[in-house]
C-alpha positions as CSV (number, residue, x, y, z in Angstrom):
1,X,-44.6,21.4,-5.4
2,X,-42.6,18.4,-6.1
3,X,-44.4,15.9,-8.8
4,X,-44.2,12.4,-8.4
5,X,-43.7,10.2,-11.7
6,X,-43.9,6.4,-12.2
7,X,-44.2,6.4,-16.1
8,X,-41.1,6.3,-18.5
9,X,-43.0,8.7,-21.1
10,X,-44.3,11.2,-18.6
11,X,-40.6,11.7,-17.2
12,X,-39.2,11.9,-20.8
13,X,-41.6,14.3,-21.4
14,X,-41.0,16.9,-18.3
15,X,-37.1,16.3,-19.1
16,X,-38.2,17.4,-22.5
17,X,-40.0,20.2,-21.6
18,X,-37.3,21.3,-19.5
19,X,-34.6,21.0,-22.0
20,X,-36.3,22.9,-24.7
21,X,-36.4,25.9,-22.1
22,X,-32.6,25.8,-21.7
23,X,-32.3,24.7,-17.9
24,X,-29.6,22.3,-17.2
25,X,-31.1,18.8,-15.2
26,X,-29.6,17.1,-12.5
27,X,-30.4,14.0,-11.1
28,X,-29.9,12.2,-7.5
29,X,-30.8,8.4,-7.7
30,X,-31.2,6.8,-4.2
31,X,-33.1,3.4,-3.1
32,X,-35.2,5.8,-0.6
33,X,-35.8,5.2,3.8
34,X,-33.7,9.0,3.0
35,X,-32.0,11.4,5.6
36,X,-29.8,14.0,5.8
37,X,-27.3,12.6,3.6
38,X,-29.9,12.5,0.8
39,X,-31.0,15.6,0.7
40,X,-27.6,17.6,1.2
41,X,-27.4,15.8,-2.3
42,X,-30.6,17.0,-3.8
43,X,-29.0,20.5,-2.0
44,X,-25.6,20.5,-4.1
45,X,-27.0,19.2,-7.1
46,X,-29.5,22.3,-7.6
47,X,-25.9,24.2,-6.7
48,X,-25.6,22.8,-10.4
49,X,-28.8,22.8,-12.0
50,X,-32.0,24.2,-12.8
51,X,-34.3,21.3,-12.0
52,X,-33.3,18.2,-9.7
53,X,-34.8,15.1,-10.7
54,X,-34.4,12.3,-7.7
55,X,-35.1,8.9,-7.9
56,X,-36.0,6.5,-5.3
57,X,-35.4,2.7,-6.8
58,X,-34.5,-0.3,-4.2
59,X,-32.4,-2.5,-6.9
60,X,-32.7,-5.7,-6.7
61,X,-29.6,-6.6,-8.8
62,X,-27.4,-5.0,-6.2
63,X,-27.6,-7.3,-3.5
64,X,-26.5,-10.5,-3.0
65,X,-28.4,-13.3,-1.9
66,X,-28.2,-13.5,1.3
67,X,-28.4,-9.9,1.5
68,X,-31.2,-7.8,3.1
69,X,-33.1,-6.6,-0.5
70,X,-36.6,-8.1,1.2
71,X,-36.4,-6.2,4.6
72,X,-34.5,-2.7,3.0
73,X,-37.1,-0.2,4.5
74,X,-39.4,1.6,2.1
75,X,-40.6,5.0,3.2
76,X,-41.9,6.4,0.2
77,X,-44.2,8.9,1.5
78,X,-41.4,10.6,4.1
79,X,-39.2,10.4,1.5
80,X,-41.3,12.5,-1.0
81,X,-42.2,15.5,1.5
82,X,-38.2,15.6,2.8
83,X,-37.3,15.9,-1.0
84,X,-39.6,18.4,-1.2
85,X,-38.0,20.2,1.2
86,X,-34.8,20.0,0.1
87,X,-35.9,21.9,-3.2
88,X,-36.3,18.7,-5.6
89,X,-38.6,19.2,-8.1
90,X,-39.4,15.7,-9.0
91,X,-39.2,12.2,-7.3
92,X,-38.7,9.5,-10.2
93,X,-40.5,6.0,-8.3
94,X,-40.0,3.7,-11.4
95,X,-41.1,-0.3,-10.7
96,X,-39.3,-2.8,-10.7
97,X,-40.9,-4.0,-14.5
98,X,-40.1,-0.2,-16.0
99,X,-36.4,-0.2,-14.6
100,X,-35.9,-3.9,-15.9
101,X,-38.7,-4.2,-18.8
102,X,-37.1,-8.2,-19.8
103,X,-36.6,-9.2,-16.6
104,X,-34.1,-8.9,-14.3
105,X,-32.8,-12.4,-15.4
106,X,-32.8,-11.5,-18.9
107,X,-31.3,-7.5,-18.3
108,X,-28.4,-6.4,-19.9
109,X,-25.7,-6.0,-17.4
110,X,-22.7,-3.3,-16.5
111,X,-19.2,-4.3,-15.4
112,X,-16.2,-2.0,-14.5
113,X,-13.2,-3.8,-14.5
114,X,-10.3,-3.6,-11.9
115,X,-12.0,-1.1,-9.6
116,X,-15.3,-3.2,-8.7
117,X,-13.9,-6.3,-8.1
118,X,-11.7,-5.1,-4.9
119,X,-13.0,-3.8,-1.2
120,X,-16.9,-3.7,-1.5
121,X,-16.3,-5.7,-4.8
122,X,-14.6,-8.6,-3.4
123,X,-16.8,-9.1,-0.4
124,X,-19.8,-8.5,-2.4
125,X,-19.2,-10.5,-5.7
126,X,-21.3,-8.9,-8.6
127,X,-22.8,-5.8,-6.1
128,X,-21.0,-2.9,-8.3
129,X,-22.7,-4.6,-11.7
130,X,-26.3,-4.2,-10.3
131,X,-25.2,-0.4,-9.3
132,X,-24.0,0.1,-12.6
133,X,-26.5,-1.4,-14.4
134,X,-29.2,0.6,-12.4
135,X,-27.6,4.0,-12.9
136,X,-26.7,3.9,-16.6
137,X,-30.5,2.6,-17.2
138,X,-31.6,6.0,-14.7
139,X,-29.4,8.3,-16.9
140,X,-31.1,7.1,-20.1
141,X,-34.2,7.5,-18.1
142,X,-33.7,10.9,-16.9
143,X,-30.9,12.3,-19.4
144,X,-29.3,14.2,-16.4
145,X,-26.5,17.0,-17.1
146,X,-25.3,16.4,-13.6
147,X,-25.9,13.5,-11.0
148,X,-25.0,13.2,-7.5
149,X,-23.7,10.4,-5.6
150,X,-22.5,10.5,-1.6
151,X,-18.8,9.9,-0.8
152,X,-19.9,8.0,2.1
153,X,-20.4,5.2,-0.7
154,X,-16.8,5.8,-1.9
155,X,-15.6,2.8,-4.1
156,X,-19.6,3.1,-5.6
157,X,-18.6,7.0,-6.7
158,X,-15.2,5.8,-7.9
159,X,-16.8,2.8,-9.9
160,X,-19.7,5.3,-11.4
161,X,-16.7,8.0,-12.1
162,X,-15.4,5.4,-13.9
163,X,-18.4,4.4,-16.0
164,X,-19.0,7.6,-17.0
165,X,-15.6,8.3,-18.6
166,X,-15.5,4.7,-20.4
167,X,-18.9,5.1,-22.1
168,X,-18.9,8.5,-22.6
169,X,-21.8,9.8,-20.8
170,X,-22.0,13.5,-20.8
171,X,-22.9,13.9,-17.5
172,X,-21.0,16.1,-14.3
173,X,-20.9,13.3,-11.7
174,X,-20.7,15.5,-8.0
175,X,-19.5,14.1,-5.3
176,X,-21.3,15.0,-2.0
177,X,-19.4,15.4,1.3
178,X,-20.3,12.4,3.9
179,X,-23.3,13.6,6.5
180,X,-22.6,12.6,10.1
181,X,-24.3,12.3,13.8
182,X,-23.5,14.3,16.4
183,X,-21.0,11.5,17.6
184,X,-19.4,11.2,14.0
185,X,-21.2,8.1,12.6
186,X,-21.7,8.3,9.1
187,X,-25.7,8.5,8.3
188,X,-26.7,5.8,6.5
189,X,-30.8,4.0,6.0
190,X,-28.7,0.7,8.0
191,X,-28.0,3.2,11.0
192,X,-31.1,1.7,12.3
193,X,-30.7,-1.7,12.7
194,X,-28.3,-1.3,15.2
195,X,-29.2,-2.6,18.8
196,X,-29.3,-0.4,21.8
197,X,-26.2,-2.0,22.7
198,X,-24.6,-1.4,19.8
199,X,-25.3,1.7,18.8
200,X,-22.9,3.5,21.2
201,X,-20.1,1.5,20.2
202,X,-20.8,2.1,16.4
203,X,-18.8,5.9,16.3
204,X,-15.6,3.7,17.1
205,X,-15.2,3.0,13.3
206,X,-14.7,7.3,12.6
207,X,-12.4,7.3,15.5
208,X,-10.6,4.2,13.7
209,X,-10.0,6.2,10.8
210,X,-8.5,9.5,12.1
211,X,-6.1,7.3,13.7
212,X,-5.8,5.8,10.8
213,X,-5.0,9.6,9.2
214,X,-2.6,10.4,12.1
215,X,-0.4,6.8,12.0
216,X,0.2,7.9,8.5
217,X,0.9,12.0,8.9
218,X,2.9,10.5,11.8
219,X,5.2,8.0,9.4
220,X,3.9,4.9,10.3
221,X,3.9,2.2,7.7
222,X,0.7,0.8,5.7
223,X,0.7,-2.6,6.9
224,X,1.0,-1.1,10.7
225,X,-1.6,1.3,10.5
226,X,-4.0,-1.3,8.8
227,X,-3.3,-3.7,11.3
228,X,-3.6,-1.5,14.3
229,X,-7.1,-0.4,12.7
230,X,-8.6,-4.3,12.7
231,X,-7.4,-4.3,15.9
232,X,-9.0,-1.7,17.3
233,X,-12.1,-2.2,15.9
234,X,-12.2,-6.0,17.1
235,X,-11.6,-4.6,20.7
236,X,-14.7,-2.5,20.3
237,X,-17.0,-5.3,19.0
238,X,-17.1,-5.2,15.5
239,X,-16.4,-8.0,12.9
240,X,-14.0,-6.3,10.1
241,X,-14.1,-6.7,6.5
242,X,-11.6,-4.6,5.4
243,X,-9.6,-1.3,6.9
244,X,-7.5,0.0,4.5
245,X,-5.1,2.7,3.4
246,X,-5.3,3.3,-0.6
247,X,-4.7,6.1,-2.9
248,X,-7.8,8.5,-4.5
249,X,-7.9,5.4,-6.8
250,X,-8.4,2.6,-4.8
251,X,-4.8,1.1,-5.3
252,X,-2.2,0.4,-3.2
253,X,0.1,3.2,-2.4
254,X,4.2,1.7,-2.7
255,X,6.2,2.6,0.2
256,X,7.3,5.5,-0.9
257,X,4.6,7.2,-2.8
258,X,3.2,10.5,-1.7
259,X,0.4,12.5,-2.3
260,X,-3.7,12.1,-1.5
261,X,-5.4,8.8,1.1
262,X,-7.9,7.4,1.8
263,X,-8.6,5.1,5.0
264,X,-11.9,3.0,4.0
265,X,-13.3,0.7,7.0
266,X,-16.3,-1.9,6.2
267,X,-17.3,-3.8,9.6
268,X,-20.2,-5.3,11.0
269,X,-21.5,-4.6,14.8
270,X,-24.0,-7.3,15.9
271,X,-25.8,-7.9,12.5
272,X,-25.3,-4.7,10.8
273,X,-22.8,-3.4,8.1
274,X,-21.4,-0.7,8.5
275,X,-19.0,1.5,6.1
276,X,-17.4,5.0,6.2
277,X,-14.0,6.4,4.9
278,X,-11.8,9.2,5.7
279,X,-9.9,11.0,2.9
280,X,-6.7,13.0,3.7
């Protein structure tokens, strides 16, 4: 039976508890409206773990303003029997006052350089601060041996990855393989704001990026296969933000460099934002 905690003590004390019997704790922080994705998460951490910890937190230092923190769906109820489910032992529903006890204007804030301020970083100035901010305040909340974040949410692993090693947090960050439809769009709590209309169209940004994969096994050049991509994707509808090739890394490969990809696509269809990547 999965226990619900909104008090700072009460979770320090289970993790406690836990800890003094030996069993390794992983956590799996999420802003809730959960699916499939979320809970193959909560799946793979206990791969890791004794007891999974998950927490459901809609940040409001993450988005921007003119972002959609006011209508971001809260399903806390569905969420708590899915997680149960899935095998987690305890949902984590902290407010907003416990997660940011001086205020959010007053709150100490998280920056990684370099890595946060390009993609996702550059077309949503200060979103990877709020992210980071949130999860190092959730690890000293739940003092997690392992956490688990969605690839689906690349650059947002990469940045956390990051974190981790800079400040020394001795926590296993997992990285979760990306949950799909039956016509290949990635699953995501924005999948429902797309229009009847739109929603067909949307599985155009996967195809996008395994012909993104195949212009580069095939030889074609960067610049080509990126401008091919917005292409394509403007045929079908969508307004593009970025579709990229990069290396694991998030930097630009040089013309001749081998080795590991990543295609990464943000694009919006009618007035929804949508994101995915394909590694290769």
């Amino acid at each position: 039976m999965i226990e619900t905690v909104s008090d700072l003590s009460r979770l320090r004390e289970i993790v406690a508890g836990w800890k003094r019997e030996g069993l390794r704790v992983a956590l799996v922080p999420t802003m809730g409206n959960l699916h499939a994705g979320h809970f193959s998460l909560v799946m793979l951490a206990r791969q890791y773990a004794d007891r999974v910890i998950s927490s459901v937190f809609v940040n409001p230092t993450q988005f921007g303003p003119h972002e959609d923190f006011a209508r971001y769906p809260r399903t806390p109820e569905a969420d708590m029997r899915g997680l149960e489910d899935a095998g987690c032992d305890v949902l984590w529903l902290p407010s907003v006052d416990t997660m940011y006890p001086l205020g959010t204007e007053l709150a100490m804030r998280m920056h990684a350089p370099g890595i946060s301020d390009v993609l996702e970083g550059a077309c949503r100035p200060g979103h990877f601060d709020g992210v980071c901010t949130v999860v190092a305040r959730l690890f000293n909340q739940a003092q997690p041996d392992v956490a688990a974040f969605g690839k689906k949410d690349y650059q947002q692993l990469a940045v956390i990855r990051q974190m981790v090693a800079d400040l020394g947090f001795p926590i296993e960050i997992l990285g979760g393989s990306i949950v799909r439809e039956a016509d290949g769009l990635a699953m995501s709590s924005r999948n429902q704001y797309l229009s009847a209309e739109d929603r067909p169209r949307s599985p155009e940004i996967r195809q996008t990026l395994l012909a993104m994969r195949d212009g580069h096994v095939g030889g074609a050049g960067r610049a080509e296969i990126e401008a091919e991509a917005a292409r394509r994707l403007q045929a079908a509808g969508f307004a593009v933000d970025y579709a990229v090739l990069r290396q694991p890394d998030l930097t630009e490969p040089g013309a001749d460099s081998q080795g590991a990809r990543v295609a990464l696509i943000a694009a919006r269809l009618g007035n929804t934002r949508l994101i995915d990547n394909l590694e290769f």
